[in-house]
N, C-alpha and C positions, 0 to 999 in steps of 0.2 A: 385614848381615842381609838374607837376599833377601826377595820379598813376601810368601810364605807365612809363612816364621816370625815376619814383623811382624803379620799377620795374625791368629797364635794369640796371639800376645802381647797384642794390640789385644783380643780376645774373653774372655779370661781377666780383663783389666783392667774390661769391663765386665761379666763375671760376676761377681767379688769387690766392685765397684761398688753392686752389685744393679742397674744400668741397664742390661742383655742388653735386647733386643726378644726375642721366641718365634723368631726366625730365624734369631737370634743365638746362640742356646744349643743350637738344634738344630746348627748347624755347630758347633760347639763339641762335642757331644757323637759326630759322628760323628771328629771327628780324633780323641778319644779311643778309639771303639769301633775303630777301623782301626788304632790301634795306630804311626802315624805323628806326626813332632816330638815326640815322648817326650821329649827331651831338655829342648827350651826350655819345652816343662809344667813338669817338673822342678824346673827353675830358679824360674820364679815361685810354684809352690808352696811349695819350699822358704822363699822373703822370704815367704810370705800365713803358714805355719806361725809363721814368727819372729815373724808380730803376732797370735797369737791366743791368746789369752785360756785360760791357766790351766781344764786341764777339760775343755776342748771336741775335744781331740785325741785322746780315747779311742775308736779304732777300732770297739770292740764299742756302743757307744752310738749309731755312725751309720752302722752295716752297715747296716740293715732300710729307714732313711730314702735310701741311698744306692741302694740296689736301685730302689727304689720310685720312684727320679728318674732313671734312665738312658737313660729312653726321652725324645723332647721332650713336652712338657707346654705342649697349649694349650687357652685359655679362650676363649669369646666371651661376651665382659663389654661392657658401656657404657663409651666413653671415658671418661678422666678419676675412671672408681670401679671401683680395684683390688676384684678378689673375692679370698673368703680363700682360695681353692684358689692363685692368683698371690702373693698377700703372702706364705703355708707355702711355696710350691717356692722364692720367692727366696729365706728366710731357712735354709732347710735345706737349698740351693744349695753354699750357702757351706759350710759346716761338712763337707759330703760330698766338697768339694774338700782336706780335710785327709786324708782318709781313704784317697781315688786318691793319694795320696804315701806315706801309708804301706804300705798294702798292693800298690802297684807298680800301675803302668798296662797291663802286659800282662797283670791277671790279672782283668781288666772282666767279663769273662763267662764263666766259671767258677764252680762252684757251689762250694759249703764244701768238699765232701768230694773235688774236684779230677777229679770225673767230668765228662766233656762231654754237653751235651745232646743236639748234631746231630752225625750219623756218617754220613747222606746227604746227597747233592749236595742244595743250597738250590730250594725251589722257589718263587719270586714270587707268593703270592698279595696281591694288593690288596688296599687296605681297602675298603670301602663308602664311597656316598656320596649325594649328593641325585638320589632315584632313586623313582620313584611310578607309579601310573597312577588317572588320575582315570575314575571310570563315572557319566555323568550321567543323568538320569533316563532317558532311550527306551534307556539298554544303550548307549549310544556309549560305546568306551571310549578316551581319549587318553592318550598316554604323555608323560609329562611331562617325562621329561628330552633327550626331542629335538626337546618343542616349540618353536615359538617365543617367545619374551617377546610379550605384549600379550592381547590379549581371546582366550579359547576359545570361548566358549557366552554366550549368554542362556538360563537358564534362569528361566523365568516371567517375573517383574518385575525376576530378579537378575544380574546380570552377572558372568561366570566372567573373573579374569584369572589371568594367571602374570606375577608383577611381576620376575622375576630367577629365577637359578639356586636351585631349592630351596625358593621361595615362592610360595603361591598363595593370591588373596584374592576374597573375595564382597563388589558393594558392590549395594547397592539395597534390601534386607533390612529394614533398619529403618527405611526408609520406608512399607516393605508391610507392617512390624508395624503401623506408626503408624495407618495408611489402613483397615487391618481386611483387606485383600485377600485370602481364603483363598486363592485359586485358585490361587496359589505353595506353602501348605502341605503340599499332597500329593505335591510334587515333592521325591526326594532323591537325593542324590551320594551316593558313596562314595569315600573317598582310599587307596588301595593302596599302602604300601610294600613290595618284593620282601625276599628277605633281603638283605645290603647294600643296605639302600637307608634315607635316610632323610626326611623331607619337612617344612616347616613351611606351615603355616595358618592364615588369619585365615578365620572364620566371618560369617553376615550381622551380627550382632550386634555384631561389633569385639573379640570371646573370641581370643585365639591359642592356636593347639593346635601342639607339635611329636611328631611322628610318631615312635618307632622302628623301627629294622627289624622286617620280617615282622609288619607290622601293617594293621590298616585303620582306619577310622574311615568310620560313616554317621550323613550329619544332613542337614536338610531344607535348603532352601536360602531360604528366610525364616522367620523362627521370629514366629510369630503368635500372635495369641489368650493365654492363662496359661502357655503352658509352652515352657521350650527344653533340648529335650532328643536328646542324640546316642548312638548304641553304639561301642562300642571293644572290638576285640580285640587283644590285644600291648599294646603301652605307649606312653603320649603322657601330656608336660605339658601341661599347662591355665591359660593365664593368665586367668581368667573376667570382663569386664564386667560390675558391678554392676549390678542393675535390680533394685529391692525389690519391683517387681508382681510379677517372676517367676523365679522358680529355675534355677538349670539344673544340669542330671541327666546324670548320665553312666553309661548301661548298660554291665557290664563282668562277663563272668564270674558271669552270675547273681545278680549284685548292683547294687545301687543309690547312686552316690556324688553328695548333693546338696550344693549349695553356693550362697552369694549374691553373690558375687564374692571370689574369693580366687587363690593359685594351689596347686597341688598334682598330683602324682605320680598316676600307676596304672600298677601294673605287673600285668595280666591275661591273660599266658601260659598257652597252655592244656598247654606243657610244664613249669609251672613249679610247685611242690608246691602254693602257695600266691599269694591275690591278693594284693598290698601297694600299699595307697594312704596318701600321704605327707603331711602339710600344710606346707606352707613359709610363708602369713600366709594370714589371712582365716577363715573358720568352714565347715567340713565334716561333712555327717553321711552314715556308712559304713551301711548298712539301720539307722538310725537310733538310732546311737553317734554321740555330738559328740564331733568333735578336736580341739583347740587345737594352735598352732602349734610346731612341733617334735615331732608325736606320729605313728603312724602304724596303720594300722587292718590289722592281718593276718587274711584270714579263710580256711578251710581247709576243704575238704569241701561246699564250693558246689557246682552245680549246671553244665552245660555256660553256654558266653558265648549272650548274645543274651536270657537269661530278662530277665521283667517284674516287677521290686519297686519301688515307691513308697515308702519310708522303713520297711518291714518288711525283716522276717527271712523273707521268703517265701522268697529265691531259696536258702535251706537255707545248712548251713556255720555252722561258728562263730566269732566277733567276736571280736577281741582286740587293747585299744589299749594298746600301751606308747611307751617313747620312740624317736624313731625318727633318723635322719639324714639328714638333708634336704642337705644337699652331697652326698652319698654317693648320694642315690634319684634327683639330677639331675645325678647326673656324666655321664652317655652324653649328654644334650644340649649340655653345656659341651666336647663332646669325647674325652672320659675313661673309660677305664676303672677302677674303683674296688672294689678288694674290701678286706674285711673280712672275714679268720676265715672267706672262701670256700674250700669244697670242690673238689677239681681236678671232677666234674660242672659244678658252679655256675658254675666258670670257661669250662669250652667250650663249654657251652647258649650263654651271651656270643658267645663268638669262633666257633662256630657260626650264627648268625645274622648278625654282623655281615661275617663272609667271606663267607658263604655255602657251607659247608664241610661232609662230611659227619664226621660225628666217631664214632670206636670204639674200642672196649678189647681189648686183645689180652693173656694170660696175668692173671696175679695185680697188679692193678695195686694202690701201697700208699697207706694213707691220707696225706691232705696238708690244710695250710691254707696260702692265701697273704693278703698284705695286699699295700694300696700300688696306687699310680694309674700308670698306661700311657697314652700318645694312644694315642686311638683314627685317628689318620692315618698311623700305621705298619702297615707290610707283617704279616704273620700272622707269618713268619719271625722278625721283629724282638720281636713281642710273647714269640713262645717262647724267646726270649732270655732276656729278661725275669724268666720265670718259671725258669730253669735251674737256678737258687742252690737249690728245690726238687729239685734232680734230676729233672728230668720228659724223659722219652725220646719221642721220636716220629720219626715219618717222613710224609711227605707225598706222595702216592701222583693222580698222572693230574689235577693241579695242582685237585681238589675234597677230597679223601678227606684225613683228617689222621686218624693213628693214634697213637696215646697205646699205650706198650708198656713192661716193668718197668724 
């Protein structure tokens, strides 16, 4: 057996294993998508099919979960504690490996009805990645991702660094709360993500905020005196530091999300029908709706971003808390794409911003819904793969323009 075929045979052992690394399963997935060593797949499918369990080799029962894992699936979780997005792809891994036997490995990417997706030559568009430009208070604006690592600025009493690719943090802040020093409060940054781009950030206070693409976020650069409060357009997590003197407020879309340390979601697109803020633990009030955790606050017919509400229904729109999905509202920070019962719109607004892509509709385009999680560190190409089993057509036009056609 030469090395390659020991090599699939090595990946297959530790995929059925459940002990793949993410690097592991993405080569693994690309010899399947290429369509190469079929044979000795084959083979050890055939021995994984002989040990499995009565039931579980019904094809139609792991179509949708098998789609839904074709692409590599990765997390960025704290060593040593599996998140359940990694615990679900390992154990629904396995079970979708009986199913590439049955229904033949040359037929990966093919939609049900045996129409192909792509009929133009492949165009590379990248994915997005840690990509910002920070504007400090006098209008200097720095771009982040060709800075260098270590200090940018002093601003006031605060000191601006870039700790690594993607991270940038304030330290001095909660001392110049402590000290009373206004003379820092009237100073503020703003953090810019482009499309493709995305950014994390620790605030003076010790709050992490992570950035989605086509976003911003403005906050002062020591937060003083009773209040800590930042605006947000687009969408960022919030891991909040508790401080029972003083709340912190997140302007977003004409509305007001206060909280005392917790973490939680906003997603305040102003392409987007609706705001949707998430709670994941801790206590959140949406223009003053309490959430509890796992709920999520939808409101609808607000007001342009930037308005000023304090725990009212000033900023207009109306409220509405049901239960919401908190894996699902921080999948893009885990890396992921994640629809549910999404709309082909709802899907490219996504891959729109995150390629940076411009997206349009050409003829009668027909209604769809997709599910199922995609990395988001695959090429646009590879995502529309992905979605094909939909029959979804397009072309990709002077490597920006992606046209969705019948």
């Amino acid at each position: 057996m030469n090395t390659t075929n020991s090599r699939i045979i090595y990946l297959w052992q530790q995929f059925s294993a459940r002990a793949a690394t993410p690097a592991e399963m993405d080569e693994l997935m690309e010899f399947l998508s290429s369509g190469s060593h079929d044979e000795e797949s084959r083979q050890y499918l055939e021995q994984l099919l002989a040990a499995t369990p009565a039931g579980e080799e019904d094809p139609a029962r792991w179509e949708p979960i098998l789609q839904s894992i074709l692409h590599p699936v990765r997390t960025l979780e704290p060593a040593g504690a599996p998140s359940p997005v990694r615990r679900w792809v390992r154990r629904m891994m396995t079970a979708a490996a009986i199913l590439l036997l049955l229904v033949g490995l040359g037929r990966l990417w093919r939609s049900k009805d045996t129409h192909t997706a792509v009929t133009a030559p492949v165009v590379v568009v990248p994915p997005g990645g840690n990509r910002a430009v920070l504007t400090l208070a006098g209008g200097q604006k720095i771009v982040l991702d060709s800075a260098a690592t270590g200090i940018l600025a002093d601003q006031g009493n605060t000191r601006v660094q870039k700790l690594g690719d993607g991270e940038l943090a304030y330290e001095g802040g909660k001392e110049n709360a402590r000290s009373g020093k206004e003379a820092a409060a009237s100073l503020y940054n703003t953090l810019t993500t482009p499309r493709g781009g995305q950014y994390q950030l620790t605030l003076p206070d010790g709050t992490k905020v992570w950035l989605d693409a086509a976003s911003s976020l403005t906050y002062p650069t020591a937060f003083t005196g009773g209040d800590r409060t930042v605006e947000l357009i687009g969408e960022a997590y919030f891991e909040v530091v508790h401080d029972k003197k003083r709340r912190f407020t997140v302007k977003a879309g004409g509305q007001t999300i206060q909280d005392i340390g917790t973490h939680f979601n906003v997603n305040a697109y102003t392409d987007e029908p609706a705001l949707v803020t998430t709670l994941l633990e801790g206590a959140v009030s949406v223009d003053g709706h309490l959430l509890r955790p796992g709920e999520k606050a939808t409101v609808t017919g607000a007001t342009g971003p930037g308005a000023t509400v304090t725990g009212t229904t000033a900023g207009g729109g109306d409220v509405k808390v049901t239960k919401g999905d908190p894996e699902q509202a921080v999948a893009w920070k885990n890396g992921l794409f994640y629809f549910s019962d999404a709309g082909l719109q709802t899907v490219m607004r996504q891959l729109s911003r995150w390629y940076n892509v411009e997206v349009s509709y050409e003829g009668n385009i027909p209604s769809r819904q997709f599910n199922g999680m995609i990395g988001r560190s695959l090429t646009l190409d590879q995502v529309l793969k992905g979605l094909a089993k939909e029959n979804v057509h397009y072309r990709i036009e002077e490597g920006h323009r992606l046209i969705i056609t019948p």
